[in-house]
C-alpha positions, 0 to 999 in steps of 0.5 A: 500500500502506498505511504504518504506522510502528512504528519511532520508536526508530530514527527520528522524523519531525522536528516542523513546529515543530521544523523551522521554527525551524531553517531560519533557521539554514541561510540568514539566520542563519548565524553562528558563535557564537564570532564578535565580531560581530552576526551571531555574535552572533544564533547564540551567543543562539540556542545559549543559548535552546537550552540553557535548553530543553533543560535544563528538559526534564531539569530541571536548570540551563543552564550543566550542558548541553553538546551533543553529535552523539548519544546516542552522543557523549554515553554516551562523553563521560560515561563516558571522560571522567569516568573519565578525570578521575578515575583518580587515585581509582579504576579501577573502573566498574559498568556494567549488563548491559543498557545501551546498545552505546556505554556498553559499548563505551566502557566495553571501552575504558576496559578496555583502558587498564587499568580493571575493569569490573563487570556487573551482571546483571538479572531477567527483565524487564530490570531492575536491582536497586539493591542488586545496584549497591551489591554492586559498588561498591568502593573503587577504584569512580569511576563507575557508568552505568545506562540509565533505559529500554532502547531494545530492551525498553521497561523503565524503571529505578529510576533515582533508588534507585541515584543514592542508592546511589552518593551514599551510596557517594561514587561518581559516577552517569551515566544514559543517558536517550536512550530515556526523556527527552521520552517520560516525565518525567526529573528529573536535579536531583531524582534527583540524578545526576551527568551524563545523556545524552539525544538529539534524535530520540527526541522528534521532533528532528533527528537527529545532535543529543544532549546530556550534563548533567554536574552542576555542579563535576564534572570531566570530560576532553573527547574532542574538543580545539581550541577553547572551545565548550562550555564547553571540554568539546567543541570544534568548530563549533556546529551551530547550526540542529540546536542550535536544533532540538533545544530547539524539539523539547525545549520541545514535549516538555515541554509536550504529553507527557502528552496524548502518550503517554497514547493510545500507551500505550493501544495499546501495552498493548492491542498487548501483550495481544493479539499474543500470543494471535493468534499463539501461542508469543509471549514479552513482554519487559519491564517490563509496568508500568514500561515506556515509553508508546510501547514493545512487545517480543515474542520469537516462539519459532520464528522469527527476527527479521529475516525478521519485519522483511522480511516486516513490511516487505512488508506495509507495516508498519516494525518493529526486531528487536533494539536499532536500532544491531545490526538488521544483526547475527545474533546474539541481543541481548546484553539478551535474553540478559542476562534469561535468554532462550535463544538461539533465542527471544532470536534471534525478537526483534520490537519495535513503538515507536510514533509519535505519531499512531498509530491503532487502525486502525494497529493493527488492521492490524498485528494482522491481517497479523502471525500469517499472517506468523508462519505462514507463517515458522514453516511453514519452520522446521526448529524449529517441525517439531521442536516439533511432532513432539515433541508427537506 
C-alpha cells in the first residue's frame, strides 16, 4: 500500500546529515563535557559548535542558548522560571488563548502558587491582536508568552508588534517558536524578545532535543538543580550526540529553507483550495496568508476527527486531528474553540503538515481517497441525517 506522510508536526524523519554527525557521539566520542580531560574535552567543543548553530538559526548570540529535552522543557523553563525570578515585581502573566498545552499548563501552575493569569482571546483565524496584549498588561504584569505559529492551525503571529508592546510596557516577552523556527525565518535579536523556545524535530532533528534563548542579563530560576551545565540554568548530563544533532539539523535549516518550503507551500495552498470543494461542508482554519509553508487545517462539519485519522490511516495516508500532544483526547481543541468554532465542527478537526519531499502525486492521492472517506463517515452520522432532513 502506498505511504504518504502528512504528519511532520508530530514527527520528522531525522536528516542523513543530521544523523551522521551524531553517531560519533554514541561510540568514539563519548565524553562528558564537564570532564578535565581530552576526551571531555572533544564533547564540551562539540556542545559549543552546537550552540553557535543553533543560535544563528534564531539569530541571536551563543552564550543566550541553553538546551533543553523539548519544546516542552523549554515553554516551562521560560515561563516558571522567569516568573519565578521575578515575583518580587509582579504576579501577573498574559498568556494567549491559543498557545501551546505546556505554556498553559505551566502557566495553571504558576496559578496555583498564587499568580493571575490573563487570556487573551483571538479572531477567527487564530490570531492575536497586539493591542488586545497591551489591554492586559498591568502593573503587577512580569511576563507575557505568545506562540509565533500554532502547531494545530498553521497561523503565524505578529510576533515582533507585541515584543514592542511589552518593551514599551517594561514587561518581559517569551515566544514559543517550536512550530515556526527552521520552517520560516525567526529573528529573536531583531524582534527583540526576551527568551524563545524552539525544538529539534520540527526541522528534521532528533527528537527529545529543544532549546530556550533567554536574552542576555535576564534572570531566570532553573527547574532542574545539581550541577553547572548550562550555564547553571539546567543541570544534568549533556546529551551530547542529540546536542550535536540538533545544530547539524539547525545549520541545514538555515541554509536550504527557502528552496524548502517554497514547493510545500505550493501544495499546501493548492491542498487548501481544493479539499474543500471535493468534499463539501469543509471549514479552513487559519491564517490563509500568514500561515506556515508546510501547514493545512480543515474542520469537516459532520464528522469527527479521529475516525478521519483511522480511516486516513487505512488508506495509507498519516494525518493529526487536533494539536499532536491531545490526538488521544475527545474533546474539541481548546484553539478551535478559542476562534469561535462550535463544538461539533471544532470536534471534525483534520490537519495535513507536510514533509519535505512531498509530491503532487502525494497529493493527488490524498485528494482522491479523502471525500469517499468523508462519505462514507458522514453516511453514519446521526448529524449529517439531521442536516439533511432539515433541508427537506
Amino acid at each position: 500500500m502506498r505511504r504518504v506522510y502528512f504528519d511532520r508536526a508530530a514527527a520528522s524523519p531525522v536528516h542523513p546529515d543530521v544523523l551522521e554527525a551524531m553517531i560519533p557521539y554514541f561510540k568514539d566520542n563519548f565524553g562528558n563535557p564537564q570532564s578535565p580531560y581530552t576526551e571531555g574535552g572533544l564533547a564540551l567543543e562539540a556542545v559549543g559548535r552546537a550552540r553557535a548553530q543553533v543560535a544563528s538559526l534564531v539569530g541571536v548570540e551563543p552564550g543566550e542558548i541553553h538546551f533543553t529535552a523539548s519544546g516542552s522543557e523549554a515553554n516551562n523553563m521560560a515561563l516558571k522560571g522567569l516568573a519565578l525570578a521575578r515575583r518580587s515585581k509582579g504576579d501577573h502573566l498574559v498568556i494567549s488563548a491559543v498557545e501551546h498545552v505546556s505554556v498553559i499548563n505551566s502557566a495553571k501552575w504558576l496559578e496555583k502558587l498564587g499568580f493571575k493569569i490573563t487570556t487573551v482571546p483571538v479572531d477567527s483565524e487564530g490570531r492575536v491582536d497586539p493591542q488586545a496584549v497591551e489591554s492586559a498588561i498591568t502593573p503587577a504584569t512580569v511576563l507575557v508568552s505568545v506562540m509565533t505559529a500554532n502547531n494545530e492551525v498553521g497561523t503565524v503571529q505578529p510576533v515582533e508588534d507585541i515584543a514592542a508592546v511589552c518593551r514599551s510596557r517594561d514587561v518581559l516577552f517569551h515566544t514559543d517558536a517550536v512550530a515556526a523556527a527552521g520552517n520560516i525565518p525567526v529573528d529573536a535579536a531583531r524582534w527583540q524578545v526576551d527568551a524563545l523556545s524552539l525544538a529539534g524535530d520540527q526541522f528534521y532533528g532528533p527528537k527529545g532535543t529543544g532549546a530556550l534563548f533567554i536574552r542576555k542579563g535576564i534572570k531566570v530560576l532553573p527547574l532542574i538543580d545539581g550541577g553547572v551545565q548550562e550555564a547553571g540554568r539546567r543541570a544534568g548530563t549533556e546529551n551530547v550526540a542529540g546536542i550535536v544533532g540538533l545544530g547539524q539539523a539547525a545549520e541545514i535549516a538555515a541554509g536550504d529553507m527557502e528552496s524548502r518550503t517554497a514547493p510545500l507551500a505550493a501544495l499546501r495552498d493548492r491542498l487548501i483550495d481544493e479539499l474543500p470543494e471535493r468534499t463539501g461542508h469543509v471549514v479552513v482554519t487559519g491564517a490563509r496568508r500568514a500561515r506556515l509553508p508546510h501547514h493545512a487545517s480543515f474542520c469537516v462539519r459532520f464528522v469527527e476527527g479521529e475516525a478521519m485519522v483511522l480511516s486516513l490511516d487505512a488508506k495509507g495516508v498519516a494525518a493529526a486531528s487536533g494539536s499532536a500532544c491531545s490526538s488521544k483526547s475527545l474533546r474539541a481543541s481548546h484553539v478551535l474553540l478559542a476562534m469561535g468554532l462550535d463544538h461539533a465542527t471544532a470536534q471534525g478537526s483534520v490537519v495535513f503538515t507536510l514533509q519535505a519531499g512531498a509530491s503532487r502525486e502525494d497529493l493527488d492521492y490524498l485528494l482522491g481517497i479523502f471525500p469517499p472517506i468523508v462519505e462514507r463517515l458522514r453516511a453514519m452520522s446521526p448529524l449529517y441525517t439531521e442536516f439533511l432532513k432539515s433541508r427537506s
